[in-house]
C-alpha positions as CSV (number, residue, x, y, z in Angstrom):
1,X,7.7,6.3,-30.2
2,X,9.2,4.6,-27.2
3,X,11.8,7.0,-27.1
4,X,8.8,9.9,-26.7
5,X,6.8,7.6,-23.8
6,X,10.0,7.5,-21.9
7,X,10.0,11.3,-22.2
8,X,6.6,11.5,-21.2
9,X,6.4,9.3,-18.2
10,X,9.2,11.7,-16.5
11,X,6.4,14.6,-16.6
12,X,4.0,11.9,-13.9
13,X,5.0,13.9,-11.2
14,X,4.0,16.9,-12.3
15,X,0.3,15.8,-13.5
16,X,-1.7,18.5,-11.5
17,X,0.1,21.3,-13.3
18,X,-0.6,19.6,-16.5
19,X,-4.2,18.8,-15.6
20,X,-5.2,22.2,-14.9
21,X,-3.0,23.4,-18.1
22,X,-5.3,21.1,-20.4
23,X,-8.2,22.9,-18.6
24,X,-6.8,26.2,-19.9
25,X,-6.4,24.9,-23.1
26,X,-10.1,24.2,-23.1
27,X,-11.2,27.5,-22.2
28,X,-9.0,28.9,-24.4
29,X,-10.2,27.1,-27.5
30,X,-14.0,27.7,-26.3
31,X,-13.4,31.3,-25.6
32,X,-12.1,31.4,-28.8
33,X,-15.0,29.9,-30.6
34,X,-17.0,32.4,-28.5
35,X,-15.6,35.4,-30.1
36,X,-15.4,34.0,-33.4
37,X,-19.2,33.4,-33.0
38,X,-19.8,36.9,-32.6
39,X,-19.2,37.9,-36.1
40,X,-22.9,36.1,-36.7
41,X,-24.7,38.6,-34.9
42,X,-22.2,41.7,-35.6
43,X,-23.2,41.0,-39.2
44,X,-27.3,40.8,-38.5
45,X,-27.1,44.0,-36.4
46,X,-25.1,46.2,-39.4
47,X,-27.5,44.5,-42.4
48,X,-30.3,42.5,-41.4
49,X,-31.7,44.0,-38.0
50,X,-34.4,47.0,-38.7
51,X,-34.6,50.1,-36.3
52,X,-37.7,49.5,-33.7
53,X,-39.1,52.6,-33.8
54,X,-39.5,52.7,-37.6
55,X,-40.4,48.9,-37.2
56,X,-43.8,49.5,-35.3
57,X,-46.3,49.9,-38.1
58,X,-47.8,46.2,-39.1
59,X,-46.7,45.9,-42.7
60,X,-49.6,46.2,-45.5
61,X,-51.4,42.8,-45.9
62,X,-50.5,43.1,-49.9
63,X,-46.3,42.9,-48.3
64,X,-47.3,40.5,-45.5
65,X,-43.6,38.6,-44.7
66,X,-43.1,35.3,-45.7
67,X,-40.6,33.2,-44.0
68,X,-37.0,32.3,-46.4
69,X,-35.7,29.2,-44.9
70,X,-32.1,28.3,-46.4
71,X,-30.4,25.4,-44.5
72,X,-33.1,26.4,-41.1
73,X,-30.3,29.7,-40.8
74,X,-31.6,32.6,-43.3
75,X,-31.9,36.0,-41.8
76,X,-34.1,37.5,-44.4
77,X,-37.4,38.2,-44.3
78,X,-38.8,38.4,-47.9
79,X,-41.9,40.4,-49.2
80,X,-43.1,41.8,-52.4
81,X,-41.1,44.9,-51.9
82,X,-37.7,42.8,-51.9
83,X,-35.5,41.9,-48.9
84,X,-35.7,44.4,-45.6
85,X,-34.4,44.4,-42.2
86,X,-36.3,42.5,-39.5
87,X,-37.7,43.8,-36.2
88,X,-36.7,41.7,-32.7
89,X,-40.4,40.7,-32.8
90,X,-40.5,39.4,-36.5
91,X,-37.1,37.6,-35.4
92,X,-38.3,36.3,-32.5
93,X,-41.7,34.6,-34.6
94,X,-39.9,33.5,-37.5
95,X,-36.9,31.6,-35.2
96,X,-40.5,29.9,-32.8
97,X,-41.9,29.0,-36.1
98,X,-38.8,27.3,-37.5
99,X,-38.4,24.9,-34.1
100,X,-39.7,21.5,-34.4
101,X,-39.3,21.8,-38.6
102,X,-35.5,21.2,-39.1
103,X,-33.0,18.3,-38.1
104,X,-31.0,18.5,-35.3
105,X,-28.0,20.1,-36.6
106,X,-30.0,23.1,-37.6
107,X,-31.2,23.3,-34.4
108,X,-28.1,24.1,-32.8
109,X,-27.9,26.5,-35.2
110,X,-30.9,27.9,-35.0
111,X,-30.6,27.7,-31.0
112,X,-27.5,30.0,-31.2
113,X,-29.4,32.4,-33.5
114,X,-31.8,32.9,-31.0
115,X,-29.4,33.1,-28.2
116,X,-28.2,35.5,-29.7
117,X,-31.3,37.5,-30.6
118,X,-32.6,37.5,-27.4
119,X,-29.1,38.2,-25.9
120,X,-27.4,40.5,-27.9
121,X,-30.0,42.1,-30.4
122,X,-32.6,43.5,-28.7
123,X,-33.4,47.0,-28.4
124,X,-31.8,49.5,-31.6
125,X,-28.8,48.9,-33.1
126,X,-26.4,50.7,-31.5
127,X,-27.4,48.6,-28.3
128,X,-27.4,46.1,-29.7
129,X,-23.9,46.5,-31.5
130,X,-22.7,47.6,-27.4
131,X,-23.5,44.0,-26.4
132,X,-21.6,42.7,-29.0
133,X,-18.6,44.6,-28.4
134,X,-18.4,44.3,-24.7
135,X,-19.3,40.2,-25.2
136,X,-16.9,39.9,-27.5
137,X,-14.1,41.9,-25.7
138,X,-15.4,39.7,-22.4
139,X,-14.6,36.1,-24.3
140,X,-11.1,37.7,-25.7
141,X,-9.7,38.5,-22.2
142,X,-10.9,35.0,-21.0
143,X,-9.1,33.7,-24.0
144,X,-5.5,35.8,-23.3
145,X,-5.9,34.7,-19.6
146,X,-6.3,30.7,-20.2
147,X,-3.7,31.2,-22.3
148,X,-1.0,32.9,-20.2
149,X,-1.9,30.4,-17.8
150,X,-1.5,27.3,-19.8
151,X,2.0,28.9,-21.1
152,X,3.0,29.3,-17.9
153,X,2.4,25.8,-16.3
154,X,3.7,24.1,-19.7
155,X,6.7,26.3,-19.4
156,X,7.4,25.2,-15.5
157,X,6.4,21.6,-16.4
158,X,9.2,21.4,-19.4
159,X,11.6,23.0,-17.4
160,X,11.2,20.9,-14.1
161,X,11.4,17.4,-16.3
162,X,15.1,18.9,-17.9
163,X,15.9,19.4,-14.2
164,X,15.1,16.3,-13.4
165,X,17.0,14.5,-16.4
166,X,20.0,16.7,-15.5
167,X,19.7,14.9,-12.3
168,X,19.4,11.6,-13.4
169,X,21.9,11.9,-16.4
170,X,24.7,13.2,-13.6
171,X,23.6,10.3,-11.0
172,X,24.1,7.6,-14.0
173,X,27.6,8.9,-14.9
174,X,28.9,9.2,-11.4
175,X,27.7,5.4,-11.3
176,X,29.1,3.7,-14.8
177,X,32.4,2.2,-14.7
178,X,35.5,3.8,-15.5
179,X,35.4,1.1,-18.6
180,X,32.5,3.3,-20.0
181,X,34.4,6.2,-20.3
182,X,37.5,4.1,-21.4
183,X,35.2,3.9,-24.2
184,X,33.8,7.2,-25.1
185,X,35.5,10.7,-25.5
186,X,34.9,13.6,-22.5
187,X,33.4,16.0,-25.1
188,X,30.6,13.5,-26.7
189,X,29.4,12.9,-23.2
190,X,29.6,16.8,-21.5
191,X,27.6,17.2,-25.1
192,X,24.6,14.7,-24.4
193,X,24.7,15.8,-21.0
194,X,24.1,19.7,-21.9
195,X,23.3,20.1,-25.8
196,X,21.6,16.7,-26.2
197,X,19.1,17.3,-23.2
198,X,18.2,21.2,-24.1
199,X,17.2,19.7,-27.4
200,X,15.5,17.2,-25.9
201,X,13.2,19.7,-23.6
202,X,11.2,20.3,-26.9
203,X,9.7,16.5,-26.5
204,X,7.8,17.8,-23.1
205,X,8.1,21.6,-23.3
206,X,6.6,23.2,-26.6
207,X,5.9,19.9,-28.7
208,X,4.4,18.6,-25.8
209,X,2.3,21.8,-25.7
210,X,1.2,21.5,-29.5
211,X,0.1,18.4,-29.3
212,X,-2.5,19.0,-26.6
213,X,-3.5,22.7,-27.4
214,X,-3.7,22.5,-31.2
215,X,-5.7,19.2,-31.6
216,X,-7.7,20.9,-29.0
217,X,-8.6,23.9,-31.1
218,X,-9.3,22.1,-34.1
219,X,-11.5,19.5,-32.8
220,X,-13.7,22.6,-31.3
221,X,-13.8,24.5,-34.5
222,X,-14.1,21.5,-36.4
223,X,-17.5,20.5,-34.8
224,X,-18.3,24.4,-35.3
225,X,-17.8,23.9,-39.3
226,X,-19.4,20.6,-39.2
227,X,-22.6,22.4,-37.4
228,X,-22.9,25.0,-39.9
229,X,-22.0,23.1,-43.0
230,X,-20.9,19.5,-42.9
231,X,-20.6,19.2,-47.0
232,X,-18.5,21.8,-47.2
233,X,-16.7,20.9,-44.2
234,X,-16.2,17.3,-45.9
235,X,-15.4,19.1,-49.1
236,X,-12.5,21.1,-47.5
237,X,-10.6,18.3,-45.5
238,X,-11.0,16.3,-48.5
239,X,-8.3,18.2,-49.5
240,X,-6.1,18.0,-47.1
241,X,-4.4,14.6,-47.7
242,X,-1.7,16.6,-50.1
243,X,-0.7,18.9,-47.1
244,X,-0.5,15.9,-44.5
245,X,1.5,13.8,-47.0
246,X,4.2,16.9,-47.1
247,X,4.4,17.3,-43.3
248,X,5.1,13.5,-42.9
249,X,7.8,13.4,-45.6
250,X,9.9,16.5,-44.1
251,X,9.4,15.0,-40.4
252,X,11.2,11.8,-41.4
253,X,13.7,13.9,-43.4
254,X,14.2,16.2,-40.2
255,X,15.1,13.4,-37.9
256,X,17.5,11.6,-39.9
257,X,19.2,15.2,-40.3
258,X,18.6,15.7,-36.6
259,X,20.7,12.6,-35.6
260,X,23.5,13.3,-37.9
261,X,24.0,17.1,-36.7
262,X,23.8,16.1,-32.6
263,X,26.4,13.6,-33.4
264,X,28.7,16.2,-35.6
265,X,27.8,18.3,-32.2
266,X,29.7,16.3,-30.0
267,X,32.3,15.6,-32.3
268,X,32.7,18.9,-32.3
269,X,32.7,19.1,-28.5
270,X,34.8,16.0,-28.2
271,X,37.7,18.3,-30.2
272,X,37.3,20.7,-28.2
273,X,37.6,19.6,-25.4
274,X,40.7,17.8,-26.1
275,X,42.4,20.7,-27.7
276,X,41.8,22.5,-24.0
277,X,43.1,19.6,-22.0
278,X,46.1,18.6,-24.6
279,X,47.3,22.4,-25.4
280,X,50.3,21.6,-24.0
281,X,51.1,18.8,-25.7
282,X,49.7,20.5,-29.2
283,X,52.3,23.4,-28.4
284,X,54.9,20.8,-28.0
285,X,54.7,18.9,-31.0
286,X,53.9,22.2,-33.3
287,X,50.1,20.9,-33.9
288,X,48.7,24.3,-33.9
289,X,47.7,24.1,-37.9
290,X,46.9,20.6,-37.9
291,X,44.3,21.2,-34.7
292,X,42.9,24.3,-36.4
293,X,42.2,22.6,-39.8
294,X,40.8,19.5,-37.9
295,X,38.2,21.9,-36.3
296,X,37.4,24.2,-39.2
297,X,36.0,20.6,-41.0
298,X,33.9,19.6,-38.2
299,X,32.9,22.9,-38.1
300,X,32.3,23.5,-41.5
301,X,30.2,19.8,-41.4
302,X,28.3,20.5,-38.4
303,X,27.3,24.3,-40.3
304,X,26.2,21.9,-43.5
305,X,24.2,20.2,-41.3
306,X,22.3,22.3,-39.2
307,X,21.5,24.9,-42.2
308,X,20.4,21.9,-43.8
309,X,18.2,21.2,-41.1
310,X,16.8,25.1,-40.6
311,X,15.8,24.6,-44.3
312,X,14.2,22.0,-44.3
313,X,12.3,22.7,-41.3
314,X,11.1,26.1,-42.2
315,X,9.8,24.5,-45.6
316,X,7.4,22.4,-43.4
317,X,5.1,25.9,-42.6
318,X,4.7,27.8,-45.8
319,X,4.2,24.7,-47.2
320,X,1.3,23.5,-44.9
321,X,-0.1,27.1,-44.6
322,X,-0.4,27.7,-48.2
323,X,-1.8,24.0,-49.3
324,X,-4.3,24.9,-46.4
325,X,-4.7,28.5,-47.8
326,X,-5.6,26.9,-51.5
327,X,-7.9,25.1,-49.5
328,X,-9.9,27.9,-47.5
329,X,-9.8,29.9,-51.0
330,X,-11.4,27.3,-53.1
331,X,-14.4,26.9,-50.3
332,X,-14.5,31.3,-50.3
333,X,-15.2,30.5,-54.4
334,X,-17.2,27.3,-54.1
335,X,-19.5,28.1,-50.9
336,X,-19.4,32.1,-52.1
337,X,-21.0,31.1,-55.4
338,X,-23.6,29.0,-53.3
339,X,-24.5,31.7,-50.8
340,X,-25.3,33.9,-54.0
341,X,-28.1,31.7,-55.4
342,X,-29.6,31.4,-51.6
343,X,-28.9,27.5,-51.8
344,X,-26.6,26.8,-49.1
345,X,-26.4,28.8,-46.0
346,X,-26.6,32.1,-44.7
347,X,-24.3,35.0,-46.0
348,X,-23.6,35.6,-41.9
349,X,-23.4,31.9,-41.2
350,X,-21.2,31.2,-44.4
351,X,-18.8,34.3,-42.8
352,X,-18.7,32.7,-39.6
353,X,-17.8,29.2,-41.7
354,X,-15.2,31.0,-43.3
355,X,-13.8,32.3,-40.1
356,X,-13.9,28.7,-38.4
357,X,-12.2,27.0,-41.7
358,X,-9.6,29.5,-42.0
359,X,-8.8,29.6,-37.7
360,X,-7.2,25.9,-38.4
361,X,-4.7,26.8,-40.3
362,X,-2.4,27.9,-37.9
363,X,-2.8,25.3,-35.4
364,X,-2.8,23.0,-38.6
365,X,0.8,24.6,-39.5
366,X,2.0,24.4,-35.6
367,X,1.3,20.9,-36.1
368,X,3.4,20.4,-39.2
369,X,6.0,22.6,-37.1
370,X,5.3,20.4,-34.1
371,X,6.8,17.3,-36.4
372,X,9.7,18.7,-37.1
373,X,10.8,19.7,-33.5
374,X,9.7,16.4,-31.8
375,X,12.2,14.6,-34.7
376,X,14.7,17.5,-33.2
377,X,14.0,16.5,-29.7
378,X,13.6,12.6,-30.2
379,X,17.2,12.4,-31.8
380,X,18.6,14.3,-28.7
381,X,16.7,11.7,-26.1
382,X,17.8,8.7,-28.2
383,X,21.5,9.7,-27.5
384,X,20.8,10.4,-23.8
């Protein structure tokens, strides 16, 4: 960890860039929310909303509409005759009459809902289904913007801070004694001052990146599934312990790897190097085979070890994505079989929890990706 704040207090002078790339993370998550949203209201408009023309006879007293509350978010207005679409006036009464009757968290649902209904689904339904398109297109661009922008500063921020270390790392050598490098071979040092410190860019380049943008875009569609359905939301992350106790256990794998293959790197180097510098001395003494085998070993070893560490590595995403898939497919049976009996929420809101639930598993699996490549990149800085 101290390793990592080191790391991190090289990116100070670049803090406006990073400022105004956390911004665009922000956007980016909300504008992703946004579009995600707009599957409540696609659904209404293709099964719940009625055609206005058709709409404007009053209903026979004998089939007068009741209002079907389920969690303060049903869409349904009920009769005698069965379920049937609604009209933007019938919507419009039965979302005033529900205000003031349900808690607080229903009313932010129930807010959005009408939002949206005064919004988006007025007028017919091909209108309607227009807004939604071009809304829903308008949040996506915002989102691919925020996000070229936030790649872009992250990008120049990781790259400035490995120029800078280059720097540094140069300025330190030309300074040490010559009893320093009395002590340690050419190669091992050219490697930690190239190899080393490209690994090491992942601390404040991509990792660095992860760690701000994914958190960010859980947290928002966290409090989105915790809005709509905070038992089921409990009910899925209750589950989750399993798939963080596997991420944890292949990070600390990957960095013990991690330190063994950047030394086997520079050994590796080290050889090389003095085969180039000493080929005339190899040549003299007839060393050719015994060089050649010397290197094949440390090659071979360093091979072990970094296929060793690609496998271990690329276990750490299936693995998260499908605990976390397990996860989103038991709440699909559990809340599915809920939203049948008309108990727990509505069959547009339970798709839009759905959508939410399942949007964190990626960033969930960055993160378990984001462990393994920090281990990478915290070896590498340790050895600089």
């Amino acid at each position: 960890m101290k390793t990592y704040l080191r790391m991190l207090r090289m990116v100070r002078p670049y803090t406006g860039q990073l400022v105004m790339a956390v911004i665009a993370m922000f956007i980016f998550s909300a504008a992703s929310v946004f579009s995600t949203a707009m599957l409540s209201p696609f659904l209404e408009t293709l099964f719940l909303k009625g055609d206005e023309p058709a709409a404007a006879t009053a209903p026979a007293p004998e089939q007068a509409p009741t209002l079907s509350v389920t969690d303060g978010t049903t869409n349904a207005i009920t009769g005698d005759s069965g379920p049937r679409a609604e009209t933007d006036a019938e919507r419009a009464a039965r979302y005033n009459a529900l205000r003031g009757q349900v808690s607080w968290v229903d009313e932010i649902k129930l807010e959005f809902k009408a939002w949206a209904a005064t919004h988006l689904l007025q007028g017919t339904k091909q209108q309607a289904l227009l807004r939604i398109c071009l809304t829903f297109f308008f949040f996506t661009l915002l989102k691919n913007i925020a996000c070229y922008l936030q790649e872009i500063l992250m990008a120049y921020v990781g790259h400035a801070v490995i120029r800078d270390l280059r720097g540094q790392l140069y300025r330190k050598f030309t300074d040490l004694p010559l009893a320093f490098y009395h002590r340690h071979k050419a190669g091992e040092l050219i490697s930690r001052a190239t190899n080393d410190v490209l690994v090491a860019q992942q601390c404040v380049g991509a990792s660095f990146m992860k760690l701000v943008k994914e958190p960010i875009y859980i947290v928002m569609f966290l409090t989105v599934a915790l809005i709509i359905s905070w038992q089921m939301t409990l009910l899925a992350f209750a589950l989750m312990p399993a798939s963080l106790a596997v991420v944890l256990g292949i990070s600390r794998t990957l960095r013990r790897i991690s330190h063994r293959q950047q030394e086997q790197m520079a050994d590796l180097t080290s050889t090389l190097q003095e085969t180039v510098y000493g080929i005339r001395v190899i040549k003299a003494f007839a060393m050719e085979r015994f060089e050649t085998a010397k290197f094949t070993r440390q090659a071979q070893e360093l091979f072990k070890q970094v296929f060793r560490f690609d496998y271990t590595m690329k276990a750490s995403s299936p693995l998260t994505e499908q605990l976390s898939m397990a996860v989103g497919l038991f709440l699909l049976w559990f809340g599915g079989s809920r939203v049948f009996t008309g108990g727990l929420m509505a069959p547009d809101m339970f798709i839009f929890f759905l959508f939410a639930i399942f949007s964190m598993v990626r960033p969930l699996k960055n993160v378990g990706q984001v462990g393994a490549e920090l281990q990478a990149g915290l070896a590498a800085a340790e050895r600089i």
